[in-house]
C-alpha positions in Angstrom: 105.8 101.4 107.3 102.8 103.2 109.3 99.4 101.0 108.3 97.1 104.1 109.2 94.4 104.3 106.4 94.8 100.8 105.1 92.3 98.2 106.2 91.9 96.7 109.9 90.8 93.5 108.3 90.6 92.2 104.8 89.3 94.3 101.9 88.6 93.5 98.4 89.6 96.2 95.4 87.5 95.0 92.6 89.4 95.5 89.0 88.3 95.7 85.6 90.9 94.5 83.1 90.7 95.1 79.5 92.9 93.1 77.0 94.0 94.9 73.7 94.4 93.6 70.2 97.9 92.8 70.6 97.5 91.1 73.7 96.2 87.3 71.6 99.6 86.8 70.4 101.3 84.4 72.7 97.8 82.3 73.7 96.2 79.7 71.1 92.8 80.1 73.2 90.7 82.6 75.1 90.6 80.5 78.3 94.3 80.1 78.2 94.5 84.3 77.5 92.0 84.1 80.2 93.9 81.5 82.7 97.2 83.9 82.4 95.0 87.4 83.4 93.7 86.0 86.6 96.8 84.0 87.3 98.7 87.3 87.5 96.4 88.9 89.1 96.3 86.3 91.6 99.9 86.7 92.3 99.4 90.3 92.5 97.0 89.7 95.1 99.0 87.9 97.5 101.5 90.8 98.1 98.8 92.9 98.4 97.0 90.9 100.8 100.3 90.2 102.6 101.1 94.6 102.9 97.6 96.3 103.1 94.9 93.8 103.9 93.7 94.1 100.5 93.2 91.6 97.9 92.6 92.2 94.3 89.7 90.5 92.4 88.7 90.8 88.8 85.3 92.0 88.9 85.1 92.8 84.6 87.6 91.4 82.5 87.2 92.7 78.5 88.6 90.9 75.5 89.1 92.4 72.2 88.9 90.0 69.2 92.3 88.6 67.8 93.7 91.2 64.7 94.0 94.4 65.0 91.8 96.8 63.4 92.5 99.1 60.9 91.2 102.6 62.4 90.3 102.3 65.8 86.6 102.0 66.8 85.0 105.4 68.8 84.1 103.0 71.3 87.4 101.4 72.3 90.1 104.3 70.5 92.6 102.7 72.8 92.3 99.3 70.7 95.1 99.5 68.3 98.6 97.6 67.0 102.2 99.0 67.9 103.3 101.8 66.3 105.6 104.3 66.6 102.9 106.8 66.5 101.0 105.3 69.4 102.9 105.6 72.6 102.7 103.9 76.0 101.2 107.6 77.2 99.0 107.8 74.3 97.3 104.6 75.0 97.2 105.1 78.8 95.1 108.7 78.0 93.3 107.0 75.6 92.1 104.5 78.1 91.6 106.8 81.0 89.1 108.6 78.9 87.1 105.4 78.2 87.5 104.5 81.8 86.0 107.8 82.8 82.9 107.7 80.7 82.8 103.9 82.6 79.5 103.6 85.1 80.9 100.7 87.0 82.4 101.1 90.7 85.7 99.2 90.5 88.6 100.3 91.9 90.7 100.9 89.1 90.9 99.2 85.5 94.5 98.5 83.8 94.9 98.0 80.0 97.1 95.3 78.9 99.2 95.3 76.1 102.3 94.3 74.2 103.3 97.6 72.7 106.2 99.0 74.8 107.4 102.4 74.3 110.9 101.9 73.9 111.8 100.3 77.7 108.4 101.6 79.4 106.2 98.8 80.2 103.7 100.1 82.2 102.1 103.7 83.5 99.7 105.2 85.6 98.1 107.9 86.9 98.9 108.4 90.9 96.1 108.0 93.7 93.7 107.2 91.6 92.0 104.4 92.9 88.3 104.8 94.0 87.7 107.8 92.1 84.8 107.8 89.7 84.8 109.5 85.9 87.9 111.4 84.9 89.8 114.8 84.8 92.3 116.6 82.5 95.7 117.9 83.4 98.4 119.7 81.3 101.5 117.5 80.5 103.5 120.9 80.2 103.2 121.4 76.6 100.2 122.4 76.0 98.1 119.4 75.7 95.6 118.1 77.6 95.4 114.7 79.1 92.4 112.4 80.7 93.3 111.4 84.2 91.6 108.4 85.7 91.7 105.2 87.4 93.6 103.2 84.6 96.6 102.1 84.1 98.8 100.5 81.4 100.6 96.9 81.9 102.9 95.4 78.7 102.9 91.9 79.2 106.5 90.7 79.5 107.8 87.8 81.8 107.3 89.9 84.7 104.1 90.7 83.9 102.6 90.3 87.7 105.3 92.3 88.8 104.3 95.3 86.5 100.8 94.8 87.3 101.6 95.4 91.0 103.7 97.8 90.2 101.3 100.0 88.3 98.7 99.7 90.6 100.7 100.6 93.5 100.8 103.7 91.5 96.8 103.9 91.3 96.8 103.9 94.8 99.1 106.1 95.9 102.7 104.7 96.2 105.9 106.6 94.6 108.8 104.8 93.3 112.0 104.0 95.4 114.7 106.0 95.3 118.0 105.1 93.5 121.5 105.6 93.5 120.4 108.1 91.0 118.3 109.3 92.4 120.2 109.7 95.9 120.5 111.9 98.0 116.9 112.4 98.4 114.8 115.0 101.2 112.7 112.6 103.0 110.6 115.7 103.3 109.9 116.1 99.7 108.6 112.4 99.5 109.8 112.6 95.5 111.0 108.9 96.1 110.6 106.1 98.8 114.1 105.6 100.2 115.2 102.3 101.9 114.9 104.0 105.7 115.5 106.6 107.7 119.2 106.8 107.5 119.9 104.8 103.7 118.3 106.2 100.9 119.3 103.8 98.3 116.5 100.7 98.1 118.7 98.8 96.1 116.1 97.4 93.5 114.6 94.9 95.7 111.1 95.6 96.3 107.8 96.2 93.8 108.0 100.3 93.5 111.7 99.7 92.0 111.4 102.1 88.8 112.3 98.8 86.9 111.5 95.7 86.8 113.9 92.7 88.4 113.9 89.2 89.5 113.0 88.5 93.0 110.9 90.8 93.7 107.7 89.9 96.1 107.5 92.5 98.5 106.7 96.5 98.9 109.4 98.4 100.7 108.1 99.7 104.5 108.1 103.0 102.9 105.8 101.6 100.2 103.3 100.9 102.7 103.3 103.8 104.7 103.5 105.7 101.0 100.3 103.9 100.0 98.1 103.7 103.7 98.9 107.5 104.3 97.6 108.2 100.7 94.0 106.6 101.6 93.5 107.9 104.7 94.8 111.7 103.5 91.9 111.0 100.7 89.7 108.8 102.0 90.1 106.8 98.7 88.9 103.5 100.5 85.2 103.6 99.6 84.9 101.3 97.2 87.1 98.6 98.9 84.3 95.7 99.3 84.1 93.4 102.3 85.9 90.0 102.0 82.4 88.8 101.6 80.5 87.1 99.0 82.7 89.0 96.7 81.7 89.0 93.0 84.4 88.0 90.9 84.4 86.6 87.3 86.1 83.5 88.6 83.2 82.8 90.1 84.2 80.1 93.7 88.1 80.1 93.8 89.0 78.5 97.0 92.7 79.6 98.2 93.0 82.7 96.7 91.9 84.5 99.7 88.9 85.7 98.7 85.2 84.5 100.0 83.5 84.4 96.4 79.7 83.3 95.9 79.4 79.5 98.0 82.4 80.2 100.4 82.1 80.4 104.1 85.7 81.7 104.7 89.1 81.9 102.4 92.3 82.1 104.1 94.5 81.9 101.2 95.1 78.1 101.3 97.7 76.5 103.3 99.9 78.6 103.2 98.0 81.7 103.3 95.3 79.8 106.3 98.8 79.0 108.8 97.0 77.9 111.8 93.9 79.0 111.4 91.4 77.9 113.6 88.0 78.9 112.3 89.2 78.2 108.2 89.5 75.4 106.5 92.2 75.5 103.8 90.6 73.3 101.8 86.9 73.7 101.6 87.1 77.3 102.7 84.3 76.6 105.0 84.3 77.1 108.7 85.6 74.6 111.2 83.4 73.0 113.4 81.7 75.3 116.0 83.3 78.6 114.1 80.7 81.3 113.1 83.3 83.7 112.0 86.7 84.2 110.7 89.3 87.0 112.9 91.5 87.5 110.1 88.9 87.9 107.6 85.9 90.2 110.0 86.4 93.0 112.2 83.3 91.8 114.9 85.1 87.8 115.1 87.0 86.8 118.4 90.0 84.3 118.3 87.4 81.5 119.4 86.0 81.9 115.8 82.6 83.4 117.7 81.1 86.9 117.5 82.8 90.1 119.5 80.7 91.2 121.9 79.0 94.6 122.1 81.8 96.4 123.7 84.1 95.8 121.3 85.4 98.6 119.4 85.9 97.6 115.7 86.8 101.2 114.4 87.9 103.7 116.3 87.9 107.0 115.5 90.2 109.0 113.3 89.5 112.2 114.7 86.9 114.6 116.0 84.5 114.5 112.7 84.6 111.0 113.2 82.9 108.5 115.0 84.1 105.3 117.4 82.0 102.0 115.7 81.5 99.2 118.2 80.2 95.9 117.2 76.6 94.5 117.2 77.5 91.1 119.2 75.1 89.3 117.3 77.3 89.4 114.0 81.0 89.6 112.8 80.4 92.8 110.6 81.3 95.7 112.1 78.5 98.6 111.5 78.7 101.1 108.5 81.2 104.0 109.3 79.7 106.8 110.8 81.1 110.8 110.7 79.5 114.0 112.1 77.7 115.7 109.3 79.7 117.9 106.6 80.2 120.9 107.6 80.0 121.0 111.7 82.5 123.0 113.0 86.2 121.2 114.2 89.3 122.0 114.8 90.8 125.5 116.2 89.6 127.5 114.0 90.8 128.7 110.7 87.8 127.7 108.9 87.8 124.3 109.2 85.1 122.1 108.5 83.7 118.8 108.5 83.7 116.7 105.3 83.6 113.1 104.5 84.9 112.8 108.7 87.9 114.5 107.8 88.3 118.2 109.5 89.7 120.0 106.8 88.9 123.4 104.5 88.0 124.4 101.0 92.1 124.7 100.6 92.8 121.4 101.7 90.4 119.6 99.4 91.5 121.1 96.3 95.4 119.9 97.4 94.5 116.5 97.9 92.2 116.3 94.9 93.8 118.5 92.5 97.4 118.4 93.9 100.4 120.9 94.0 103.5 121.0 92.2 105.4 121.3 95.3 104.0 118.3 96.9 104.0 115.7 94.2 103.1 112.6 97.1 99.8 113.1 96.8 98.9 115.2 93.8 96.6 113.9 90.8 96.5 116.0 87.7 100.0 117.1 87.3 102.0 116.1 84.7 104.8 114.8 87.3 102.1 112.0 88.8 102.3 110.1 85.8 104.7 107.6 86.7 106.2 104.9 84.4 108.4 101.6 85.1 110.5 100.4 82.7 113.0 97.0 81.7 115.8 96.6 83.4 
């Protein structure tokens, strides 16, 4: 449950969501096909927000036309009916190679679909979030596959719950262990088990390898799963401040987001508690208030700016450096690192990169992987992880 390498404060991941053929059947209207993508998303959100300090907006949301075609189009191949020849992992490579060739900065996209592959109903490429263009791994046959930031989601009546589930994939989170798959070496990190001393998690939380009913919640290993993953690969940079965030749904107040016209959004009244510097309603600030605490690094809990002595990030280690805040604002400044390649550690080669004292070696684990260490690998076959009906 360690929060290290998730946000201090609130952090946007902007997401693109593309909607296949299949997807109209169900919805007499493209605003109510369009109502039920940012509704779950919205959802989504919420247990995101509630875990890691990071909501998910829809920065691009794509519609294909109702009907299926009859050959699939070069630019969308991944637009196409159910079949028994197109399977869950067909269309998920299919996508991550259009998602690569994508110019756009958003955290991750996810395809949704109705075409199951016979209980899968979603998959997704591991720690992939924040990373631009695309790769190709070996699924142990001989083929090559297109590894991105994309997912698959099949819309079923847990639909949210999938979404969630997938990208908790994307950014870094395993699935919890089992009875089957108990006993389990904590060391080995091949599953998330319940805690230290019981390894079964008993279906109850959102990285369960199948999909249940009252479910709301990621397991404390889920978190700690998903923060150590970002910090080991500094996969946060393109998490947006909580800011005049540009979403397709445009001013939304109560969905913890501050769009375009809002001051503040502390997730309605609910979400807001006893906030003093939000209002729940109008999402502006309350009188006197400047800034929000939970929402801004640089705020103090009398809604006013942090002064100058205020550390708002410390460091993470010697390539990195302490940020302090400007007392005249509630940002806290741009992060800061000693410059790639200084010298660090005791030796052995290691070097600065990105504020992370590491080597060559280490790099090409975290962004290429290992078989042996399958937490935080990328491109191997073994990261693409599935969830199914229960």
């Amino acid at each position: 449950g360690q929060t290290a390498g998730c946000p201090t404060t609130k952090k946007v991941a902007l997401v693109g969501i593309a909607t296949d053929c299949t997807y109209w059947n169900g919805f007499n209207s493209s605003e109510a096909l369009r109502k039920n993508v940012i509704g779950m998303v919205n959802q989504a959100s919420q247990v995101y927000e509630s875990a890691f300090k990071i909501s998910l907006g829809i920065r691009n949301l794509t519609v294909l036309d109702r009907g299926c075609p009859g050959a699939p189009s070069a630019a969308t191949p991944w637009n196409v009916g159910c079949s028994d020849n197109t399977t869950i992992s067909d269309r998920l490579n299919l996508f991550s190679a259009w998602r690569g060739r994508s110019l756009d900065n958003n955290a991750y996209w996810s395809l949704l679909t109705t075409c199951p592959t016979d209980a899968a109903v979603g998959l997704a490429w591991r720690s992939q979030v924040c990373r631009q263009g695309s790769g190709t791994s070996s699924d142990g046959q001989g083929h090559n596959e297109t590894v991105a930031g994309a997912n698959v989601v099949v819309r079923t009546s847990t639909e949210w719950q999938v979404f969630a589930h997938e990208s908790g994939h994307t950014f870094g989170a395993v699935h919890d262990c089992t009875s089957s798959t108990c006993p389990v070496d904590p060391s080995s990190q091949a599953c998330c088990p319940l805690s230290a001393k019981s390894c079964d998690a008993a279906g109850k939380f959102i990285m369960n390898p199948s999909t249940g009913t009252g479910i709301t919640q990621f397991s404390a290993c889920s978190v700690g799963n998903i923060c150590s993953s970002l910090k080991a690969a500094a996969l946060s940079n393109c998490l947006t401040d909580n800011k005049n965030v540009p979403t397709i749904t445009g001013s939304q107040c109560g969905n913890g987001i501050v769009e375009e016209g809002e001051q503040c959004d502390c997730g309605g009244a609910e979400g807001c508690g006893n906030n003093s510097c939000c209002d729940a309603k109008t999402c502006k600030f309350k009188n006197n208030a400047v800034c929000d605490p939970s929402n801004e690094d640089c705020c103090n809990d009398q809604c006013q700016f942090a002064s100058s002595s205020t550390v708002c990030r410390p460091s993470t280690g010697e390539c990195d450096v302490q940020e302090t805040c400007p007392g005249d604002a509630a940002k806290c400044p741009d992060d800061q690192h000693k410059s790639d390649g200084d010298e660090c550690g005791s030796g052995d080669g290691l070097r600065c990169a990105s504020g992370q004292c590491t080597s060559r070696d280490r790099q090409c684990q975290v962004a290429v992987g290992t078989s042996a260490d399958n937490s935080s690998t990328t491109a191997c076959p073994d990261t693409r992880d599935s969830c199914t009906v229960s």
